[in-house]
N, C-alpha and C positions, 0 to 999 in steps of 0.2 A: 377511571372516572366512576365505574359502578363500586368502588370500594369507597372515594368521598360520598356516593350520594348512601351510601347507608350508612355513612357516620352521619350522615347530617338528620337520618331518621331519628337517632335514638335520642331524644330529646324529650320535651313537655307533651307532644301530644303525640308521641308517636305509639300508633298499635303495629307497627312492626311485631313476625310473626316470628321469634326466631325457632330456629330448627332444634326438637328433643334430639337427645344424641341416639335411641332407640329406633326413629325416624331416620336421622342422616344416617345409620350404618347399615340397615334395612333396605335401602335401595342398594346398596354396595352391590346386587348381581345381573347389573347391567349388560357385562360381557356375554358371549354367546357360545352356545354349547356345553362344557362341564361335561360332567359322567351323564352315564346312561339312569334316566332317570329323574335326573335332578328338575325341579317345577321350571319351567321358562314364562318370563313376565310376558304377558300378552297384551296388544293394542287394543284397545275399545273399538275401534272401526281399521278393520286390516285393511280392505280395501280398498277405503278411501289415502291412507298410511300409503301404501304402496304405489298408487296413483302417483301422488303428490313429489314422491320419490322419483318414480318413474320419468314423470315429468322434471325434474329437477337434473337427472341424467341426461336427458334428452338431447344437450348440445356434443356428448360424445357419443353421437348414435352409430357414427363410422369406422370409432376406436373402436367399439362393441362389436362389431360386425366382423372385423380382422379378428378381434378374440374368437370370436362363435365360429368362425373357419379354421383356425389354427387352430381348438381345442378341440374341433371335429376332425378335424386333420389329424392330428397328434392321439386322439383314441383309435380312430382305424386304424392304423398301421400297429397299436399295443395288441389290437382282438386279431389282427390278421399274423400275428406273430406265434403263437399255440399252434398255428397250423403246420405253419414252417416249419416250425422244431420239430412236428410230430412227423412229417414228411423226411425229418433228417433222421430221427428213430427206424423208422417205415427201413430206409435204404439201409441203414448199420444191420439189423433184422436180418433182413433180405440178403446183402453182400454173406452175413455169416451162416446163414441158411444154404446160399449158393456154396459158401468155400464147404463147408461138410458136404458138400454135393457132388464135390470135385470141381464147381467151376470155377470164378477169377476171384471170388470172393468182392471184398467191397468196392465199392466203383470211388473211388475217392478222388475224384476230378467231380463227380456228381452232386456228393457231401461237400465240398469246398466252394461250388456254385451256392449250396442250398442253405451253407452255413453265412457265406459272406451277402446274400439275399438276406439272411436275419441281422445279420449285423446294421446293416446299411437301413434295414424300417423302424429297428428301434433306435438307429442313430438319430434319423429324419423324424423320429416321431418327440426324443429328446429336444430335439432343437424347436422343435411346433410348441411343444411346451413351456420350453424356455424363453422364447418368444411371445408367448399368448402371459404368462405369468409376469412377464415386464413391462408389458401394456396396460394388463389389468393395475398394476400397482400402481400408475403413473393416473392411469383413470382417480381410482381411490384417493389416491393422495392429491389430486387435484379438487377432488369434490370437498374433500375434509378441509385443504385450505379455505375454500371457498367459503364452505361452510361457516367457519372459524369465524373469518374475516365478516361476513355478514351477519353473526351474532355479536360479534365486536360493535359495528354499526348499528345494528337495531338496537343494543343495549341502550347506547344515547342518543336514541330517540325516544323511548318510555318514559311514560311519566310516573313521578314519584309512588304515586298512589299504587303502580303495579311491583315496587319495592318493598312495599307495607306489605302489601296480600300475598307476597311470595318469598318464603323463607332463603335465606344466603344458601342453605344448602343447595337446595334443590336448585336454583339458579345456576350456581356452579359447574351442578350434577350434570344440567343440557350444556354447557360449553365442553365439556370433556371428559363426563362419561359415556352420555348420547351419543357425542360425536367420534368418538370410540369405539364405541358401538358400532356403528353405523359402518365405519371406516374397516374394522375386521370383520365383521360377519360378510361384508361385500365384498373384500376382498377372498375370503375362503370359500366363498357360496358360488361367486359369477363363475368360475369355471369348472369346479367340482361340479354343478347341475347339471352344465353341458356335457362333460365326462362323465357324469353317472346316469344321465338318460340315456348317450349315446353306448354307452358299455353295457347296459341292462338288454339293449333293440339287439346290439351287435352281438352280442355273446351268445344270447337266445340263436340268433339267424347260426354263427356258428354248430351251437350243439344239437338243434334241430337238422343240421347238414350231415353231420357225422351221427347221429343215430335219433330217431326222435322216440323208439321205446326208452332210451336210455336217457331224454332229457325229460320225457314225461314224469319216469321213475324221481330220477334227479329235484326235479319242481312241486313231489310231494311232500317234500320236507321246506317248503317256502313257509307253507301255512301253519304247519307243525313249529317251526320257529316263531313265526308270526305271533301264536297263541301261547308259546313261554313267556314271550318277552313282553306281550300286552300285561299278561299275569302278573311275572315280576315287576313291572313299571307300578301298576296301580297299587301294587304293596308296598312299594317302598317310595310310592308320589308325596303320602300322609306324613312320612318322616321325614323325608329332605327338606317337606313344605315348614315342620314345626324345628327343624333344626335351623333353617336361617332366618325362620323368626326368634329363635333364642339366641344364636350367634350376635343377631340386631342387639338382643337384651343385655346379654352378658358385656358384649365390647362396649355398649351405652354405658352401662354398671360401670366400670372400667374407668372409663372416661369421666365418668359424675365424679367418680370417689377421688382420683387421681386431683382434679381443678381442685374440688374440695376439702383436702385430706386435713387440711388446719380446722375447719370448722368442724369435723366428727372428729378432731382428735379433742376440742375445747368442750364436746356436748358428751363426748365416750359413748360415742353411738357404734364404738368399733365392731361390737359382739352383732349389735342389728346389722351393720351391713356385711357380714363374714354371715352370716346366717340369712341375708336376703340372694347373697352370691353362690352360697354352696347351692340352696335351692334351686336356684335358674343353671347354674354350672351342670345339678346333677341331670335337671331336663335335656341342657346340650347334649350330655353326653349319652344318655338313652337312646336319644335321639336318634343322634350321631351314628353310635352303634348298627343302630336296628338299621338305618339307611344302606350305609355302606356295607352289612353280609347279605342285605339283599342285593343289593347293585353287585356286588364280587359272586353273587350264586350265577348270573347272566352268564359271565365269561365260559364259567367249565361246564352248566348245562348247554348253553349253546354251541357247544364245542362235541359235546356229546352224543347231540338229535346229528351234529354234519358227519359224525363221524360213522354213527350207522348210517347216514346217506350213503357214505362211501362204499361204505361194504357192499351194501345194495348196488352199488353201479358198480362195482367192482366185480361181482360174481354176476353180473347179466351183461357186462362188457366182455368177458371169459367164457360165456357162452356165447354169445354172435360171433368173436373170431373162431373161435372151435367150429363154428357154422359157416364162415369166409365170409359173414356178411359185414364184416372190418377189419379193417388192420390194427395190428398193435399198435405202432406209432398215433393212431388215432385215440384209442383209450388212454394213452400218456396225453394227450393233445385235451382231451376231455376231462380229465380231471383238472390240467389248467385253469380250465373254461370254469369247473366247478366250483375252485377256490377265486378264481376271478369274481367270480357272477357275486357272492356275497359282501364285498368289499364295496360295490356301489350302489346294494340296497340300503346298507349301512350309512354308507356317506349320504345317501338321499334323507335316511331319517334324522341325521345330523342339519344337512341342510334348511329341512322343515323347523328346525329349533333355529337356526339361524334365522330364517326369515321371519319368525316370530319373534324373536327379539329384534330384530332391525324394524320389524313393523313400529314394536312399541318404541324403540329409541328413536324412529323418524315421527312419530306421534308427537311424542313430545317437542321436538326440535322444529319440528311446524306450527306446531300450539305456539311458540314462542315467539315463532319469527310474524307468524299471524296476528301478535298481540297489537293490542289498539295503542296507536302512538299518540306524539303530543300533537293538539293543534297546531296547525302548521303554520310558522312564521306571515308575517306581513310581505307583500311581494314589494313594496318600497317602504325599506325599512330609514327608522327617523338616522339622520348620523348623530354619532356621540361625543363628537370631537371638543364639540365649546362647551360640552355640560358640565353645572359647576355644581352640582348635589342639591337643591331642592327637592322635598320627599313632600306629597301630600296623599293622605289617604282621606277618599271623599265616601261614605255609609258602607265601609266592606264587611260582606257577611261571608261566610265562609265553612262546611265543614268537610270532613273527611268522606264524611258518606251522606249521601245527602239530605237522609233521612235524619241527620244529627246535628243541626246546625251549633260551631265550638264558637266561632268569632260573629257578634251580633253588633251592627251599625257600628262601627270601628269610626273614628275622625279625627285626624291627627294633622299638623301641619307642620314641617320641619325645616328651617329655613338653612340653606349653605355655609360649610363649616361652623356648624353644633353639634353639640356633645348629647345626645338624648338617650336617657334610660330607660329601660323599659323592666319594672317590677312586678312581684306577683307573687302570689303562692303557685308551688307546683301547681300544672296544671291549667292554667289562668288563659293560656295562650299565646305565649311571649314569643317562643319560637316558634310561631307558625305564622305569625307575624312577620318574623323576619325570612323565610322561605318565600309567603305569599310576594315577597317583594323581587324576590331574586326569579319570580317565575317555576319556582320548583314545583310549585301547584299556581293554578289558575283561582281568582277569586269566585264565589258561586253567584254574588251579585257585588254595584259598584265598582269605586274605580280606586288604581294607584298611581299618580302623576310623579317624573321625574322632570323639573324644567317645565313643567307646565304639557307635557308630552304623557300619554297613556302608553304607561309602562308595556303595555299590547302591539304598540305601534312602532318598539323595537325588537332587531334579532335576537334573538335570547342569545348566541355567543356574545355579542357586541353588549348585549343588557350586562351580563355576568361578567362582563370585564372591566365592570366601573366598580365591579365590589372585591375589598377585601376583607378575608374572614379569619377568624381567629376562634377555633374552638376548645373546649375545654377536652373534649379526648381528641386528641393529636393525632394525625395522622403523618407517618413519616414512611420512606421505602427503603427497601434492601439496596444500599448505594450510598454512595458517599454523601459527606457531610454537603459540599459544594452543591454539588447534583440538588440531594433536595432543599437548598434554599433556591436554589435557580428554577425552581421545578414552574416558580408561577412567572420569570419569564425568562423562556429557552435561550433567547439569543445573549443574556446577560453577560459581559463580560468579569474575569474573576474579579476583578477591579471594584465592579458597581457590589459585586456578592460580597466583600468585604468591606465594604462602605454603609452596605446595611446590618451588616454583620455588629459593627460596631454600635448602630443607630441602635439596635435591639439589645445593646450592654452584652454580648457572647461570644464577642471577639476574640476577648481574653483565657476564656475557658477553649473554645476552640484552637489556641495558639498552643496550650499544656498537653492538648492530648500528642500523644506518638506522631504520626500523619496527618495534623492539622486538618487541615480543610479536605483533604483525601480522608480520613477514616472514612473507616466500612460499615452504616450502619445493618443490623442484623434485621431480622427480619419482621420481628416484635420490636425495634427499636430500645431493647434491654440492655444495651452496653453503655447506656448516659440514663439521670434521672429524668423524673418528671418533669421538675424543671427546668431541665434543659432543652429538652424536646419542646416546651413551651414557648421559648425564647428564638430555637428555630426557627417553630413555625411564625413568629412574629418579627424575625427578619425576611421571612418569605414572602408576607405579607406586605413589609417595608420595600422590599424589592419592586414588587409589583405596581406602588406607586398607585395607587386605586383611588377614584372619586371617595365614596363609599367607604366604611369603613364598620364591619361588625365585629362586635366580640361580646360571644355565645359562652359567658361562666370560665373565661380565659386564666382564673388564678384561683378557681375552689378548692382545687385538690393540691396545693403545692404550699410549703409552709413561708409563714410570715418574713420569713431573710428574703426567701426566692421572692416571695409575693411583692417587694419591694422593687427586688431588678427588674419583673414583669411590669409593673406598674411604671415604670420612669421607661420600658421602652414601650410602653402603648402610650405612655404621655408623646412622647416624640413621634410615633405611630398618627395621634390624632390629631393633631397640630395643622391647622386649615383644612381640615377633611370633615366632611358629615360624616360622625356617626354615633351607633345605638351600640350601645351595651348590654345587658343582658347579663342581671347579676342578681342573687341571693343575699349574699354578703354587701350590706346595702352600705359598709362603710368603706366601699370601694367607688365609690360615685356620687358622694356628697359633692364634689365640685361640677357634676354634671347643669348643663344651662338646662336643664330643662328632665323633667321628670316624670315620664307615664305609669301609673301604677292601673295594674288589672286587676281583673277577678271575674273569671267566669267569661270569659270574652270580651269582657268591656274595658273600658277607659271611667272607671269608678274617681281618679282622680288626677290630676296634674300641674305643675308648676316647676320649681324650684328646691332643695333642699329643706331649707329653714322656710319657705312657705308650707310644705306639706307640715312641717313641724308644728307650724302655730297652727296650721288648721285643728290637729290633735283628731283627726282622722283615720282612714283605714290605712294610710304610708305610716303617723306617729306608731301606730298599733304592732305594723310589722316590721321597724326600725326599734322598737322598745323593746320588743319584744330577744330580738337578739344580745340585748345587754341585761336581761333579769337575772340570769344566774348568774353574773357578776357581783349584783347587791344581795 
């Protein structure tokens, strides 16, 4: 549905905004995490973000709960593991100390307790995990359906007007890159937070147990890390930040030239855009560079400050046991603990980028679903069943914004089964005319009667079911030929879809292709012409059988053969139906009964063909206009 309603923007008055391609490829860093370093998009208000979240999680607060036990469960027994091995070091030690001593040497009934003790916590602690990781994903993927599903709905419920102010990309971007977002960063975050807070408390309580000179020692190299990494971030934040702004630039580049490639090769603008892309290319790549040997100096200096840590604990672990104040098995047990301990400070600063992108991707996907919908239906709404197509329009003013009034005193009266045009220069109002009818927008004052019934006082599905539309850019989907002329009514049997198949003159061309009525159309609809996709959509329309009958510039772009078969099947198309046309090409409607010509929002004249003629008025002017360069 939200792909008809923005075909149905780009029309006469539409300021639909669409998306620069610089724009749409510039949000592409949705996802969460990346390298060390790289800029994360942030929410405007985290806290409220997270709330809203929060709240939104809220009905698996019990599923949450068996995570947050099994993920605490599943980390004690990983921190209480280092000890065990070291206690199994401790006895090898010892046994072989005794056998040079002459005594039994190693107690290996002792070691095979101590050993099968380790097996059995990190079995148990495998399994807490495996368990808390299946929960968590079921959560996840249960919110992202959710989610999915209720952006699907709120979609059609917005009104037009928030289609205009909101670029297709970006629209897009909150059904599935947002919610993408949302969906991985929660799923890597909810239990890595609980395992790296719980592993940070427990690790510390461990190496304070086994020595606290040597975790003191150990914890001065926290801050000393702390302040590499702050260093190297802020040096290489300026560059990642101007590398995916240039990435935005270059792949836009890309993209312009690519749509465009006929038009710079007719102007030989080739050298200006090879010389606008080397420029922006040689930024990325500066960029680029400078980012990434700073991110790669992290790894080996950090590597470097742990590794004098170690020595440090390693020559004051060497002197306590020389001193009996530890065992060996303990300093094996403790360096564990060492290379433990930095894995979930790490994870915690990953985490913190995760929930700042979750913040902003739930930002957004709130803003959305928070948007202002359409007025809400009539609680008894009129039925539609004996309407036979009277259209009056009584003083409708109307604009886009309101500050800009396009449609001023509009008065029209259209009596059941007629043919009415409705002309104009770009501009004029024509299609916004025919929207205001269908409800796509609300009028800003006055009224629009169907049957004597204010078009208000029906359900807008039930209103939009007495109309059939026929536009000039086509809308057609990935699916067979069948599929979309049934598209406007499901239940059709192939029968009735080839019986309008016929009414629409397409029957025959449909019969020639390979798989008839099965072909597969692709996904731009490029595998048949324009007009054929024309004549489609105007058996679809035949299908539907519609009170109502519009057609929106249905034969501009297709040439004069096609424009013949189009025309003979909207003749059959129109045939005891009200309706309005909506054409430029005014010698497509000379047999119209009846003839609205606009300008500027108004109703500047109307009648008949050969009446506006004699008038020799503003219709003669732009009907004559079209045959000069003939004479």
């Amino acid at each position: 549905m939200s792909k008809i309603n923005n075909r149905l923007s780009n029309s006469d008055n539409n300021n639909d905004k669409q998306p620069k391609y610089n724009q749409r490829r510039g949000r592409g860093g949705h996802g969460p995490g990346g390298g060390m370093g790289m800029p994360v998009e942030k929410a405007k208000d985290f806290k409220g973000s997270m709330k809203k979240l929060i709240a939104h999680l809220g009905g698996y607060k019990w599923a949450f709960l068996l995570v947050f036990i099994f993920a605490i469960g599943s980390t004690i027994f990983t921190i209480i593991g280092p000890t065990i091995l070291g206690n199994a070091i401790t006895e090898i030690v010892n046994g072989l100390i005794d056998k040079i001593s002459g005594g039994k040497g190693i107690d290996f009934d002792a070691l095979r307790d101590i050993l099968l003790l380790l097996l059995g916590l990190y079995g148990l602690s495998s399994l807490l995990s495996f368990v808390q990781g299946i929960i968590t994903t079921e959560i996840v993927q249960r919110m992202s359906y959710k989610l999915r599903k209720n952006i699907l709905t709120k979609i059609h419920k917005l009104p037009m007007n928030y289609f205009d102010t909101m670029s297709h990309g970006e629209i897009l971007s909150r059904v599935t890159n947002d919610v993408d977002t949302l969906s991985h960063s929660l799923n890597q975050s909810l239990g890595q937070l609980i395992t790296s807070v719980v592993s940070i408390i427990g690790i510390l309580i461990m190496m304070f147990r086994i020595s606290i000179p040597m975790t003191l020692f150990a914890l001065l190299v926290v801050p000393i890390s702390a302040g590499v990494m702050g260093l190297v971030v802020k040096k290489s934040q300026k560059h990642f930040k101007k590398q995916q702004e240039y990435l935005g630039h270059v792949n836009g580049l890309v993209e312009e030239v690519y749509g465009g490639h006929n038009v710079i090769k007719v102007f030989n603008k080739e050298d200006e855009v090879i010389e606008d892309f080397e420029e922006k290319n040689k930024t990325l790549y500066e960029s680029g560079w400078k980012s990434q040997f700073l991110s790669g100096l992290m790894h080996p200096i950090m590597q470097f400050v742990g590794n004098i840590g170690y020595v440090g604990v390693a020559v004051l672990g060497g002197y306590l046991t020389v001193k009996g104040k530890i065992q060996i098995g303990q300093i094996q047990s403790f360096f564990q603990y060492i290379r433990n301990f930095t894995l979930p400070v790490t994870q915690l600063a990953q985490v913190a980028n995760m929930f700042q992108s979750m913040a902003a991707a739930a930002e957004r996907v709130f803003e959305f679903m928070e948007a202002e919908e359409e007025l809400a239906d009539t609680d008894s709404p009129q039925p539609t069943e004996n309407i036979r197509g009277n259209v009056e329009f009584k003083h409708v003013s109307f604009g886009y914004n309101s500050d800009k009034i396009i449609i001023n005193d509009f008065n029209a009266n259209v009596c059941d089964g007629r043919k009415v045009a409705i002309v104009g220069p770009t501009g004029a109002g024509k299609t916004t005319i025919v929207k205001l009818l269908m409800r796509f927008y609300d009028v800003t004052s006055g009224e629009i009667f169907i049957d004597g019934h204010n078009i208000k006082d029906f359900d807008r599905s039930d209103l939009r079911r007495m109309f059939g539309m026929v536009l000039q850019d086509t809308w057609l989907f990935n699916g067979s030929i069948m599929d979309n002329i049934r598209y406007s009514k499901l239940d059709a049997t192939d029968e009735e879809v080839i019986k309008a198949s016929k009414a629409a003159h397409v029957h025959h061309f449909i019969s020639t292709l390979p798989d008839g009525y099965r072909m597969i159309l692709n996904e731009e609809s490029t595998n048949i012409s324009q007009g054929q996709k024309q004549l489609l959509t105007i058996a679809r329309a035949i299908l539907a059988d519609p009170k109502i009958l519009i057609l929106d510039e249905a034969t501009s772009s297709v040439d004069t053969r096609t424009e013949v078969l189009i025309q003979k099947a909207m003749d059959s198309l129109m045939k005891g139906r009200t309706s309005f046309i909506i054409a430029h090409r005014l010698s497509t409607i000379r047999d119209a009964d009846m003839i609205l010509v606009m300008n500027e929002g108004d109703i500047v004249e109307q009648g008949n063909h050969d009446e506006l003629l004699a008038k020799d008025g503003f219709y003669a002017k732009l009907y004559n206009s079209q045959f000069d360069h003939i004479a």
